[in-house]
N, C-alpha and C positions, 0 to 999 in steps of 0.2 A: 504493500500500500504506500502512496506518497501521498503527502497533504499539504497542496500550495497553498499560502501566506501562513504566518505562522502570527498572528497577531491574539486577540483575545479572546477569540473564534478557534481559529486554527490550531493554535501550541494545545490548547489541555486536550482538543480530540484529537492530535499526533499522539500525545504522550498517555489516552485513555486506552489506543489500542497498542499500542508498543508495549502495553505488560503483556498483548495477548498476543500479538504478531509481530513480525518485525516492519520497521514504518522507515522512509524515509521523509525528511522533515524539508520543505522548499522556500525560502524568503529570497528576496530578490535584492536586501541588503546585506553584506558581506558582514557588515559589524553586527549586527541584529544575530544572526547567525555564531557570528564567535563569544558573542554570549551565552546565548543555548547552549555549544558547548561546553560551557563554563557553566550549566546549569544555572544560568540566571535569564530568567524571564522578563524582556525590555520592554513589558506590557507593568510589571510590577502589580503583575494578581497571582504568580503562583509560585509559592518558597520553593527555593534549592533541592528539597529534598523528596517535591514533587516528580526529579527527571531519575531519580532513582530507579533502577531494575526496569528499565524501560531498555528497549532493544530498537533503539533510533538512531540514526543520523540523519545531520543537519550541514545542508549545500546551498550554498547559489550557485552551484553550477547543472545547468539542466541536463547535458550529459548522461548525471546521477540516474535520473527519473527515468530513462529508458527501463531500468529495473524492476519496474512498476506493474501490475498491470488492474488496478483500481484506482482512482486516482478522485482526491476527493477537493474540490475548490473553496477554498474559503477566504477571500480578499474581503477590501470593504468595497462598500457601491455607495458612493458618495453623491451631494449632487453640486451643480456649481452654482454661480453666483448670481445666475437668474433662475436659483430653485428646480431646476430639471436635471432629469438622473445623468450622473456622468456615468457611463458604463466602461469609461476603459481600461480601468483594472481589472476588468473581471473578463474583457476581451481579452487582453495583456496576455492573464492565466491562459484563457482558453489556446491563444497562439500557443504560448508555450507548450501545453498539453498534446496539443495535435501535432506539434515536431518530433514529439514524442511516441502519438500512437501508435499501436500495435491491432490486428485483428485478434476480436475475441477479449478486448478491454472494456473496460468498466468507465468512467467519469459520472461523478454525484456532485452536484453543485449544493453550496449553504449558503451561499452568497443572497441578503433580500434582494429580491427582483421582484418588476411587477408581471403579471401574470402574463406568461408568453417569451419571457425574453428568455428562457434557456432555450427553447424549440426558433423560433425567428430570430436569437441575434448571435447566442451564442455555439450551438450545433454546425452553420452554415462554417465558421472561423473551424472548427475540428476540422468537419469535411474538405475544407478548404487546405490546410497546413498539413493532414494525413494523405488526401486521397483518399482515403476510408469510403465507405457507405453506412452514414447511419442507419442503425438498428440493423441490417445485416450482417454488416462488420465491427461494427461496436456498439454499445449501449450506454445510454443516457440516463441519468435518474435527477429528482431534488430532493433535498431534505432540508428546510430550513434549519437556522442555528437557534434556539432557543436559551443561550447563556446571558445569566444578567450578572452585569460584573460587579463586582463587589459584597456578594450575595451569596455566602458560605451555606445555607442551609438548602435552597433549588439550584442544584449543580449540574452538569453535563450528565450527569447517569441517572438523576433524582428525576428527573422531566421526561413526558413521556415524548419521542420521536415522530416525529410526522416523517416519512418516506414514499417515493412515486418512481415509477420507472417507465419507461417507453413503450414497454409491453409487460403483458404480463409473469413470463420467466425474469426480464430485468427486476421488475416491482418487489420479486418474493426473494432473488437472490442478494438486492442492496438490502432488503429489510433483514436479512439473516445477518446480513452483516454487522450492521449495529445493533444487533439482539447481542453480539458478540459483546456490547461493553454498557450499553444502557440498562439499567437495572427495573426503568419503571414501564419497560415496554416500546413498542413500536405501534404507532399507525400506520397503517396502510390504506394511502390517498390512493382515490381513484382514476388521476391521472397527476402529470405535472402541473398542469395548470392548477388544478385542484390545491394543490402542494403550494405554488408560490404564493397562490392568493390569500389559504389558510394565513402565513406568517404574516402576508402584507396590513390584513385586517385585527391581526392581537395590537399590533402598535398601533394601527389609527384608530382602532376602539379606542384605547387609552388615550390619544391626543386630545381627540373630542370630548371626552368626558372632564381630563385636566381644563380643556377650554370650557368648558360647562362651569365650573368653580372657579375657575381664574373670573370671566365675564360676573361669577355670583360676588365675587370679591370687591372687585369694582363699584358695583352699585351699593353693596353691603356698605363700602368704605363711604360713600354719601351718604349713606344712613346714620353714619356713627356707631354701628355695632359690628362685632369681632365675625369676624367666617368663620374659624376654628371652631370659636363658641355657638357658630351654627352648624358647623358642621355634627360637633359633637354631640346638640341635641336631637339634631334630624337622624343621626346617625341608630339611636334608640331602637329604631324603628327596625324588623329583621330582613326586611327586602330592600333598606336603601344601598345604594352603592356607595364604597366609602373612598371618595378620591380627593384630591386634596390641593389646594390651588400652588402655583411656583413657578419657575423659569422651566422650561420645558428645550433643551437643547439634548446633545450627544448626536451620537451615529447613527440612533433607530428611531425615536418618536419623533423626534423634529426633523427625520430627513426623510421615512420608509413613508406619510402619507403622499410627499409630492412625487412616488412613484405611479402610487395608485392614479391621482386624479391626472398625471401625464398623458396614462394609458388611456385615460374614460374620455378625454380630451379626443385624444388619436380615433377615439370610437365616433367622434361627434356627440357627446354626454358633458356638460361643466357640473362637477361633483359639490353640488352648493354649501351642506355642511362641512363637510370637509375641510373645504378651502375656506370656510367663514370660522372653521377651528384651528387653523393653521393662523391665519388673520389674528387671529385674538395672542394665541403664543406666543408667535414672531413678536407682538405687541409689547409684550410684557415687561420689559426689559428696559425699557425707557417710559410706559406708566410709573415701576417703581421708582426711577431716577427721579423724574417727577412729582414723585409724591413728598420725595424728601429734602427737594430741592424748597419746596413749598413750605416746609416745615418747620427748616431752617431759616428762611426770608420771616416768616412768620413769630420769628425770634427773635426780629430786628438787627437780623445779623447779615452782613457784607458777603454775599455769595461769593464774589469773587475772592472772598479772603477765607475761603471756608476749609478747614480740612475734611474729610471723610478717609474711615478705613473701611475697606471694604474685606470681609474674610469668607477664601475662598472663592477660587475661578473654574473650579474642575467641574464639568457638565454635573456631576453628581457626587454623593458622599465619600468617603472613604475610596475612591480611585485615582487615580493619576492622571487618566484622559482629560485632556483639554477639548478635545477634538466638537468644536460647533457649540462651545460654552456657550451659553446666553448671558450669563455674568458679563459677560464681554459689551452686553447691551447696554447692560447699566456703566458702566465706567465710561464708557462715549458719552453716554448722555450727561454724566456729569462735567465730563470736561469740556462739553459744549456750552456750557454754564460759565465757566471758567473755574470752578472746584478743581482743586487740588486735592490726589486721589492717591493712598497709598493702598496696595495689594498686598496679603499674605495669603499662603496657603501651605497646607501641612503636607499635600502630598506631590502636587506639582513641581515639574522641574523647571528649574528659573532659566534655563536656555531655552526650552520649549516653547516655553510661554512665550519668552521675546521674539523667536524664530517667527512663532504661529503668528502673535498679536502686536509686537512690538512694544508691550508693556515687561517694567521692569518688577519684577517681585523682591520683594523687600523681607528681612530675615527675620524681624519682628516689628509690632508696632515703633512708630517713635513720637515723646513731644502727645499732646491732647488734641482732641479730634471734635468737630463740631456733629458727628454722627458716626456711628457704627454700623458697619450693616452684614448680619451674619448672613451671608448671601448663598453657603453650602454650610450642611450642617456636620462638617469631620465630625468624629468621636472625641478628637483631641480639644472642640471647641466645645463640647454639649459639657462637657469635665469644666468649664470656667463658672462663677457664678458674679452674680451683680457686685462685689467689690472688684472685680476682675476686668471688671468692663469700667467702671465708676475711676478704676485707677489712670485710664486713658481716653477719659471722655470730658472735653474742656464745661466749665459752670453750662447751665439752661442749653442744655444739648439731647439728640435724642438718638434711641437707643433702636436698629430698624432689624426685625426679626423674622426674615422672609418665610421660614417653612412653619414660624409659629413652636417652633420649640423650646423656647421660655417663657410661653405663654405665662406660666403660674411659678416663675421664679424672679421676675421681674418686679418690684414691688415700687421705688424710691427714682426710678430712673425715667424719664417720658418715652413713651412703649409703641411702637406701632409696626402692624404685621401683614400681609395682605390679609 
């Protein structure tokens, strides 16, 4: 088996089936690579001791992969900067793959796509680079990736698998495969289509619903009553759903629904909620900036002489990824203000950051701050309490708590949360 990209996707299902088979591991950066050998994970989700008794090797050289004859893609699928899917890392793979092929091989893509692109964009590039004949000469399958990172308890084996193949011997043969190391079982979709679309709709359920309470927040905040505190009493109730308002960026929720609505587009379909939940998301980010820009002014204080800390840039808790922060929204918007903005974060690397965003992160707070704004909620930050913040928050300043997680430890400090 070989498993192209090796990112936060790819490494733990190289290294799930290398206890069971032997894997070779494929990144297309040379240094990313002489880490893994090094048994360190340049993802910073899985310890050293993870690559243990694992029967892998790890190349950029594609060479290797002739060795192969399953082959499983897992890149990202990003989109660009007018929100439409960029597909060519996963075309990239696919080149790569078909220089590679052999008749009587396998290829499984986890890569989200919207429904169709493994048969219409990425098969044609096999066929093309092999010569092969699909499905006579090789076979096709999906299985979305369903890992959430930073999320020790729903793991790669703990989830159950969605799987599809191009006919039915592929369908039963890639699903035995991963029966090989998932513990909670295998789906078996009824085609690929079926398969991409399943992944594509768990993350834009979830966009629409965070924009459902993000848009509750908003209005809430004109009323002068807490969302948390409505969330928590609505929540009573055994059929509500419990979602919870925030900056909604990363690699899957803020990026897998404008695959969806691309496709419904191309269909001649404009996907209205959707795109009016993505609207509100994208929004988020400079509401909050806003809100505390307002706050601040409202303190009779010199905006442009304002400090703010902001803690925490990474799309989400306890990981490293920066990748399509929306934190990144608020800090524009304050410097649009002319605020004066310093960043920390506990897990982010401070070259990344600046590579990615061109902001510099800072090693600790420094000097009193006209606003705080716990903008991801580390572990390392939920450990701080109100003298903690009070020791670097300047007189008549406020204290900005985006996920609401000192809702009820804030007592002495001016408090405000989506």
């Amino acid at each position: 088996m070989a498993v192209i990209g090796l990112g936060y996707v790819g490494l733990p299902i190289a290294l799930e089936f290398a206890k069971k088979i032997k894997v070779i591991g494929f990144d297309i950066k040379q240094d990313r690579v002489d880490m893994m050998n090094n048994h360190i994970d340049p993802s910073r989700e899985l310890a050293p001791e993870e690559f243990n008794g694992c029967d892998i090797s790890f190349t950029a050289n594609t060479d290797e992969l002739k060795a192969a004859s399953f082959f499983v893609i897992a890149v990202p699928t990003p989109i660009d900067s007018h929100n439409q899917p960029d597909l060519r890392p996963v075309l990239s793979a696919s080149s790569t793959v078909g220089k590679v092929l052999k008749e009587g091989d396998y290829v499984v893509y986890e890569s989200t796509v919207y429904p169709g692109c493994t048969e219409e964009d990425c098969i044609p590039v096999l066929e093309k680079e092999s010569g092969l004949k699909f499905v006579e000469q090789f076979k096709v399958g999906f299985s979305p990736e369903r890992i959430n990172p930073g999320d020790k308890v729903n793991t790669l084996t703990t989830i159950t698998k969605v799987s599809s193949g191009c006919d039915e011997e592929s369908a039963e043969n890639i699903a035995k495969v991963y029966e090989l190391v998932i513990k909670a079982g295998v789906h078996r979709a009824s085609s690929i289509k079926v398969a991409e679309a399943s992944k594509i709709i768990e993350n834009t359920q979830r966009d629409i619903n965070i924009a459902f309470v993000n848009e509750l927040s908003i209005i809430f905040n004109r009323m002068g009553i807490n969302t948390y505190e409505v969330l928590e009493a609505a929540g009573t109730k055994w059929n509500f759903l419990k979602f919870f308002p925030g900056l909604v960026g990363g690699h899957c929720i803020g990026v897998d629904p404008y695959y969806l609505t691309h496709k419904a587009k191309e269909l001649g379909y404009h996907a209205q909620i959707i795109n009016a939940g993505r609207f509100i998301n994208d929004s988020m980010g400079g509401y909050v900036a806003k809100q505390i820009v307002k706050r601040i002014i409202a303190k009779d204080k010199d905006i442009r002489r304002s400090r703010v800390l902001v803690m925490g840039i990474t799309f989400k808790e306890d990981v490293s990824d920066i990748r399509n922060s929306k934190v990144v929204d608020v800090i524009r918007e304050f410097e649009s203000y002319g605020v004066s903005v310093d960043v920390v974060d506990a897990y982010a690397d401070p070259k990344e950051v600046y590579e990615e965003y061109k902001i510099i992160l800072k090693e600790k707070p420094s000097g009193y701050y006209d606003s705080v704004v716990v903008a991801v909620s580390h572990k390392e930050y939920l450990q701080m309490n109100e003298s903690d913040f009070k020791s670097i928050l300047a007189p008549n300043s406020i204290f900005v708590d985006i996920k609401g997680v000192f809702k009820q430890k804030i007592n002495s400090i001016d408090y405000w949360s989506l």
